[in-house]
C-alpha positions as CSV (number, residue, x, y, z in Angstrom):
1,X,-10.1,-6.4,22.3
2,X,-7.3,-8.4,20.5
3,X,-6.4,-7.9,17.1
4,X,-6.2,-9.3,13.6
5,X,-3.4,-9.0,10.7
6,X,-4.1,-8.9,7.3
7,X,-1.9,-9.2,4.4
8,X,-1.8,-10.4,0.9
9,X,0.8,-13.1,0.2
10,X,2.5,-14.8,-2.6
11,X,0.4,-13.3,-5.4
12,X,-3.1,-15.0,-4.7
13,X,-3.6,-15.2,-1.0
14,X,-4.8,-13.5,1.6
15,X,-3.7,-14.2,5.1
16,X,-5.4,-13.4,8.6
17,X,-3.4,-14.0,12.0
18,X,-4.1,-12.8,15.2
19,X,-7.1,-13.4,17.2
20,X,-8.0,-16.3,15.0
21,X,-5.9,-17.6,11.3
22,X,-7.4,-17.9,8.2
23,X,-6.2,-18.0,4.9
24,X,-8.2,-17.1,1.7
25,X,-8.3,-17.4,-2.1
26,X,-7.5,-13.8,-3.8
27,X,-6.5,-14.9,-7.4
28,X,-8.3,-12.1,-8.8
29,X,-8.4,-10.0,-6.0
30,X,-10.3,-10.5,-2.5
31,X,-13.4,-8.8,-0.5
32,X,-14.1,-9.7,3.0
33,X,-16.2,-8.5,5.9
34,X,-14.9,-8.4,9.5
35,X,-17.6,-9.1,11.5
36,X,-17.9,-8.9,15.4
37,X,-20.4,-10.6,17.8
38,X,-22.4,-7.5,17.8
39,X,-23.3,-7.3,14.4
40,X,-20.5,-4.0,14.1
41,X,-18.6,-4.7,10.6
42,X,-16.0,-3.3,7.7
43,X,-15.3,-4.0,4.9
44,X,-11.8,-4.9,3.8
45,X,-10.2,-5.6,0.1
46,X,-6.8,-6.9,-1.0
47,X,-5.9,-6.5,-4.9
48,X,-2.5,-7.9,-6.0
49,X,-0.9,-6.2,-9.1
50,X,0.6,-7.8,-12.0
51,X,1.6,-5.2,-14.1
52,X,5.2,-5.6,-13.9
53,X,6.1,-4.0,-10.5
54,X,4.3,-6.7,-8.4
55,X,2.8,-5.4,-5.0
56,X,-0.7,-5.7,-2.9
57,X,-3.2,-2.7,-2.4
58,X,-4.9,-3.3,0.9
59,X,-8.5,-1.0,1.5
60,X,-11.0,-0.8,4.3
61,X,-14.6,0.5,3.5
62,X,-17.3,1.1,5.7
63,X,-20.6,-1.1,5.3
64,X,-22.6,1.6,7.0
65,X,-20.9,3.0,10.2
66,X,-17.6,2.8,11.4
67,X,-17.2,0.1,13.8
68,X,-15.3,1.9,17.1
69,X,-12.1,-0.4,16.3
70,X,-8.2,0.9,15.7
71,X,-7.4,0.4,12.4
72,X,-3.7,0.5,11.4
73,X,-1.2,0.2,8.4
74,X,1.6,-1.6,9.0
75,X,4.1,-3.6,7.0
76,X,3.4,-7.5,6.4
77,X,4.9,-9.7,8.9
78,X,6.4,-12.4,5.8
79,X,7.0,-10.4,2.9
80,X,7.4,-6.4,3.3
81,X,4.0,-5.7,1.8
82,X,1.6,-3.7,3.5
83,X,-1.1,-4.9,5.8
84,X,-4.1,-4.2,7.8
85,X,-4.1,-4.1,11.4
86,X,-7.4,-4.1,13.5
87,X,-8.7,-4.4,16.8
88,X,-11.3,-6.3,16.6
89,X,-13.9,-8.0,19.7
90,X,-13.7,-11.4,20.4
91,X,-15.0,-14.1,18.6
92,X,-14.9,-11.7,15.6
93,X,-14.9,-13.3,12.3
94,X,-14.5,-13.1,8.7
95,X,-16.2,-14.0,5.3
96,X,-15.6,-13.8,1.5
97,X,-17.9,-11.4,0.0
98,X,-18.5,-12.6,-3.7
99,X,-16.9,-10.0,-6.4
């Protein structure tokens, strides 16, 4: 198992670092699935606010059953948001779900 990062940044961007980088649009918010080898997978979501006090709301949702990963909060690595941290499988991977 290694693990993956996830963070919003600036106010329309989501990063991933860890077992593999990625970057991804979130202009008007972002859903993604982490997906393992196995098929295992969650859901993750990352909503920036602009109401004023600017910050990121970070979520993880099940897609059916809980993969058997650690699943952390933590504080971005960049900018003192929050983030996401999971252990995930190798070769685990991410994509956008469409909003």
């Amino acid at each position: 198992m290694s693990t993956i990062t996830i963070y919003g940044a600036s106010d329309d961007l989501v990063e991933v670092e860890g077992e593999f980088s990625e970057e991804f649009s979130a202009y008007n918010g972002w859903r993604g699935r982490v997906i393992a080898p196995s098929g295992q997978n969650l859901i993750v979501t990352a909503e920036y606010s602009k109401t004023g006090e600017d910050y990121w709301t970070l979520g993880v949702e099940t897609s059916g059953t809980w993969p058997a990963w650690g699943i952390q909060f933590a504080e971005a690595p960049r900018e003192g948001d929050p983030a996401i941290i999971i252990e995930v499988p190798a070769g685990t991977v991410i994509e956008t779900i469409e909003r």
